[in-house]
N, C-alpha and C positions, 0 to 999 in steps of 0.2 A: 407552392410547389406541387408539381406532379407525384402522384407516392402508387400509382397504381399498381407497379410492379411488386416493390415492395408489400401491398393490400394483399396480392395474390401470392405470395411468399408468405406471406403470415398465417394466412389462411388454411394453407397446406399445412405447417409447421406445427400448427395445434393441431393439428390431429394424430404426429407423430413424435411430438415433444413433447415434455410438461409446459404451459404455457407458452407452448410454441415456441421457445428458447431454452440453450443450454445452461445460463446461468441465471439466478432472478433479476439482475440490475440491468438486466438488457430488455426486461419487460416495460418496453417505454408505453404507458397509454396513448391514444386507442392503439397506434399501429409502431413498430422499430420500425426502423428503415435499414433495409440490407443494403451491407457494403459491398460493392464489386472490386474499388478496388482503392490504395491509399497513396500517398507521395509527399512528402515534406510534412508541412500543416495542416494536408487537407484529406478527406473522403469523398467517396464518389459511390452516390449509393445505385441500387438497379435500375433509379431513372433519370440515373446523369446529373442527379443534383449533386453540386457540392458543397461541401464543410470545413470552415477550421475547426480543427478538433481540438478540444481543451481537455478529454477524456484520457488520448492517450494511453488507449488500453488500460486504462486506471493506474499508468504510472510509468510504463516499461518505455517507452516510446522518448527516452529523454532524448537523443538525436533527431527523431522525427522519423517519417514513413521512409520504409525503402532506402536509407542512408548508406550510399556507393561504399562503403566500408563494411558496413555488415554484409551486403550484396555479397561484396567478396569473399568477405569470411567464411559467409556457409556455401559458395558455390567450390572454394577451395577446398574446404573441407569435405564434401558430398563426393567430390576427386578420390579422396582418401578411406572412404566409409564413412559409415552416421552411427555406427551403432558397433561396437564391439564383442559386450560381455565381458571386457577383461579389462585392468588398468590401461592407461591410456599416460602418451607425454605430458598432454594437455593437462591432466592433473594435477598435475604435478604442479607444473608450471603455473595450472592458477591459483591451486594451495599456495604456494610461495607468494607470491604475487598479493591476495587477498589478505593472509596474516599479515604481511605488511602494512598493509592502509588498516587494517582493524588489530592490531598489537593487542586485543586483549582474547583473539582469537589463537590460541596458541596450536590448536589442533580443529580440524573442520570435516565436515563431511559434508558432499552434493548429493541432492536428491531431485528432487522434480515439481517441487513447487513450495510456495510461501505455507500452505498447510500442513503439507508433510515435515517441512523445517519446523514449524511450532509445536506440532505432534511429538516429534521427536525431542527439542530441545525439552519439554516437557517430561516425555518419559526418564529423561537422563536427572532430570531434577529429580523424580521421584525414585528414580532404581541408584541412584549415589546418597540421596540421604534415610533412605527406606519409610520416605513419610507420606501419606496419600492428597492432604488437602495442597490445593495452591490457590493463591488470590489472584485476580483479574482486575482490571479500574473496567468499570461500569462504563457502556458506548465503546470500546475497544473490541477492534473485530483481528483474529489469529487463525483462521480460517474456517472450514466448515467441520472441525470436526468434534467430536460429541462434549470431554471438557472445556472447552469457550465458547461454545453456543448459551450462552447466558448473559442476558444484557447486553447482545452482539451491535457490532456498530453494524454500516455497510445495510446491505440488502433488507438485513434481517429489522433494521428500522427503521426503512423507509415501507417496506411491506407491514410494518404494524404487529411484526412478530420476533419479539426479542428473544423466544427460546423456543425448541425445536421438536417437534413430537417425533418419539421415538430416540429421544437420549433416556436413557436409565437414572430414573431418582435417584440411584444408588450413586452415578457419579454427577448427577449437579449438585446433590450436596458436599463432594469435596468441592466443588468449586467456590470460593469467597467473592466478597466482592467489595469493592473501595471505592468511592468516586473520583477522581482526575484533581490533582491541582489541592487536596484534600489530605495532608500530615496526618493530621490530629486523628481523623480517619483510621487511616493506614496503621496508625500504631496501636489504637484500640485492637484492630484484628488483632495484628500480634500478638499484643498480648491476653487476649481471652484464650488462643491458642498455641499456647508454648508447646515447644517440640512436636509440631503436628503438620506443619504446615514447611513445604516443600522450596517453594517458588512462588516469587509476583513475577509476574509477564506485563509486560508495559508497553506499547507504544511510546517512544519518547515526546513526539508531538502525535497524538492522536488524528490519524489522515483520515479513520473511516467514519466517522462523525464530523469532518469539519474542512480542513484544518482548526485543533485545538490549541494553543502553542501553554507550554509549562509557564508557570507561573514564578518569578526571580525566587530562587532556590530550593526548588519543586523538587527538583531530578536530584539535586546535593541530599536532599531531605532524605530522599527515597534509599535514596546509596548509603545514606550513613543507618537507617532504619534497617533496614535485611541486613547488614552486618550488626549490628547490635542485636538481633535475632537471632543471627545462625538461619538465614534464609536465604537463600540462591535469588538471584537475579537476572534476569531473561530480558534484553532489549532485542521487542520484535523490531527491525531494521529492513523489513523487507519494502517500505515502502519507504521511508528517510535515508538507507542505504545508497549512497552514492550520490545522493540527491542536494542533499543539504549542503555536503563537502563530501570528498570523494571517502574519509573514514566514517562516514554517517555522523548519524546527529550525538554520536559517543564524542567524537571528538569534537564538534562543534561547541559540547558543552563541557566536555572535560569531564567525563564520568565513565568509569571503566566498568561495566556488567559483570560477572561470571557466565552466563553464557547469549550467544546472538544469533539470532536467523535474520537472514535477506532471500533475496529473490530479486522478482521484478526486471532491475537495469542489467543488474549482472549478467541477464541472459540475452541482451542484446535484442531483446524482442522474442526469441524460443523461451520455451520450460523448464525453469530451475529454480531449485531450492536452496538454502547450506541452512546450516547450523554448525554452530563450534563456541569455543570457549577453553578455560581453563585446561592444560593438560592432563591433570589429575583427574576430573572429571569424563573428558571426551577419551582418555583410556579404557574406560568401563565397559566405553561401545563396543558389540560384538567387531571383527572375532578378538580383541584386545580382554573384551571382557564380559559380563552376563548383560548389559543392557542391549536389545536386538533390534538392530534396525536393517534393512535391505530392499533392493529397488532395483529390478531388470535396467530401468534408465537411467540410474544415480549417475550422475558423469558423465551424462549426453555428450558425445564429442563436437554436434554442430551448437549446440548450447553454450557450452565451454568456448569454445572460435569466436561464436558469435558475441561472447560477455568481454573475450580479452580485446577485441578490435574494439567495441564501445571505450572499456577504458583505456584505450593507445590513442583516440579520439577523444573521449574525456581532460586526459592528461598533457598530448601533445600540444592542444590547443585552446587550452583553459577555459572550457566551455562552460564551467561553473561561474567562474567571475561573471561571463555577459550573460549568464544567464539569471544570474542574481538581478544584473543591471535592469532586464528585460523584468523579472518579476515586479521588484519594485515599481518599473513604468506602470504594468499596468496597475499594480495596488492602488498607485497613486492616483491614476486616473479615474479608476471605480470610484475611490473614494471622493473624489473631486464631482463625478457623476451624482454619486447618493445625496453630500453637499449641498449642489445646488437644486436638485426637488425637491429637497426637506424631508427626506424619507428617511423612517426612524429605524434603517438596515444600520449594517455595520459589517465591512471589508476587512478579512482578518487571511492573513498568510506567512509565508517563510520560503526565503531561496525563488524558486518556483514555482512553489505553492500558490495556489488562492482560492476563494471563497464568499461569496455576497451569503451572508445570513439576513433572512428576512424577518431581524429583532434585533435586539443589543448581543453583543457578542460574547458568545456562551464561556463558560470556561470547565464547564464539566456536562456530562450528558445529559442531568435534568435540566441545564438551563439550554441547552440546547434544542430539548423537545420544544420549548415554548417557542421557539422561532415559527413564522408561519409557514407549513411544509404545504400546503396547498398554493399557495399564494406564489410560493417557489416555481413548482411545477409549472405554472399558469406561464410566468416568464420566462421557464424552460423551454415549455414550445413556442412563444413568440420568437424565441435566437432562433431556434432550431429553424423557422420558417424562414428567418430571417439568413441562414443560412449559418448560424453560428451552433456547434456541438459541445454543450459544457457536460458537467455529468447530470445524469435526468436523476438528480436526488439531492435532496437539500443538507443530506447528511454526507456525500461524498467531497472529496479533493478534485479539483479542476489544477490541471497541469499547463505549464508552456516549455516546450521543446525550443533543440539548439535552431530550428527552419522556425519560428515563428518571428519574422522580421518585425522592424518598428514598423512598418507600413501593416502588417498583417496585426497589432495591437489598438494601430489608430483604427481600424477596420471594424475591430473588436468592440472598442470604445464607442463608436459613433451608432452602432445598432444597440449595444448597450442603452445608452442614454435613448433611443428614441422605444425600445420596448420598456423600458420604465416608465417613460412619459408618457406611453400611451397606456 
């Protein structure tokens, strides 16, 4: 592939960015390729190559590029204003709407990203039970900001820096830490710290290390552990939200949190946040009560448009079921691939989800380091030439959208199996 344009974009871009990009996971080696422009499954970078994307904006993209229905949403919306400052219908209507699919969301609030939601459901954990520490599982990424920058999944280990200079000692030591898929773990913390300890935050299946998937009564464990604690429970859902089944992987598995953040699908492709939970709790929130949260864009009105047309498209046309049907195709087919070279990977996924681990299949973040993250890479950019976009990290979620047809898996499949073999 031609990437010249792209060379001369990158080039420019370090000198006015950090590493020439806005977020680290887009620091592809040697060069990203900028995208001009996207459509169903595919990208089209500045020199006209293109891509099936298995990235999918790292999750949001569950329709696919440019889907005639979000088109509408926001250009309907953009009619009416983008931005208010004041409540809005939309609101309302997708408070309603959302507590429904998550029943254990009894009260909710929108903010502007999957960060700001952990931030938040965070502080709520700590300003309702007035206790500073909370636990984390080790390789679990809640976004960038300063208590889970510890053992982060996502960017933070594929860059080879799981913790982040310029967090304050003073708060990485309230942050604990547990490994994935790990009881016995979990309840030691506990109890070495009784009445101290605020919240676990959890990815239910860990997306930013893998997909990790829970282990048969992992999540039951977990549930019945923080209430035998007296410790809040936080399912970050921002990237299993809507994904898994449209109540996220709460209801998939039948485990009820105290409180949740999503993001991602909900926003249709724009910037959104929530967090919610318990009523008792999410009353505390300003101006209800002394926990302060606020945000010029909390309740983006094209974000809102743009989350309630994905789920009237989610819903209307059961796009979870074939897309279930789709993920398994290709698990199956990976796996069928790996199979027959005799390579000692292991295919691991859920729903949508997937994943080639290049070792045996991890089930917590240290067994996930041993997988080979070089060797990864190396097969990253043979797709990529090959014209296929998975995520450039051996520690990220590779997604398939409602536009990724059987023909575009066989597609998949068939450069799969030949940058393996070669």
């Amino acid at each position: 592939m031609q990437i010249d344009s792209s060379i001369r974009l990158f080039d420019c871009a370090k000198k006015l960015m950090p590493g020439g990009v806005s977020s680290p996971v887009r620091a592809i080696s040697p060069c990203p390729f900028y995208t001009a422009r996207a459509e169903g499954p595919y990208l089209w970078d500045a020199d006209a190559n293109r891509y099936i994307d298995y990235c999918l904006a790292y999750g949001p993209m569950i329709l696919g590029h440019c889907h005639p229905a979000i088109v509408r949403a926001a250009a309907d919306q953009m009619t009416r204003g983008w931005l208010y400052g004041t409540p809005s219908l939309l609101e309302v209507a997708a408070a309603r709407r959302i507590s429904r699919l998550y029943p254990s969301m009894e009260m909710l609030r929108f903010v502007s990203s999957g960060t700001e939601a952990t931030m938040a459901a965070i502080r709520v954990a700590r300003g309702a039970t007035g206790r500073d520490k909370i636990i984390k599982i080790e390789g679990g990424f809640h976004g960038a900001h300063d208590s889970v920058l510890v053992k982060a999944g996502s960017g933070a280990t594929t860059l080879s820096i799981p913790d982040s200079k310029g967090v304050p000692a003073d708060t990485a030591k309230n942050t604990l830490q547990v490994p994935y898929n790990d009881l016995a773990a979990l309840e030691s913390v506990l109890l070495r710290h009784p009445g101290q300890i605020a919240c676990l935050i959890i990815e239910p299946v860990l997306g930013n290390i893998g997909p990790i998937l829970p282990e048969k009564g992992y999540l039951e464990g977990v549930r019945r552990l923080t209430k035998e604690h007296d410790v809040l429970l936080i399912f970050d859902e921002v990237i299993t939200g809507f994904r898994l089944s449209l109540g996220g992987a709460q209801e998939l598995f039948g485990i009820k949190p105290d409180l949740t953040t999503l993001g991602k699908i909900i926003g249709g492709g724009f910037p959104v946040g929530i967090f919610g939970g318990r009523r008792d709790l999410m009353e505390q929130v300003a101006p209800g009560g002394g926990i302060y949260q606020a945000g010029t864009f909390n309740g983006s009105p094209v974000s809102l448009a743009c989350g309630m047309a994905t789920l009237d498209v989610l819903e209307k046309e059961k796009v979870l079921e074939k897309l279930n049907i789709t993920g398994k195709q290709m698990r199956e087919g990976l796996k069928e691939i790996v199979d027959d070279l005799r390579l000692p990977y292991s295919v691991v996924g859920i729903a949508s989800m997937f994943k080639i681990f290049f070792g045996e299949e991890p089930h917590n973040y240290t067994q996930a380091l041993k997988c080979d993250k070089n060797g990864y890479l190396t097969f990253f950019r043979r797709m990529l030439s090959a014209g296929i976009f998975l995520t450039p990290s051996q520690y990220e979620t590779d997604f398939i959208s409602a536009s990724h047809s059987s023909q575009v898996i066989e597609t998949t499949l068939e450069a799969t199996r030949s940058c393996l073999k070669s």
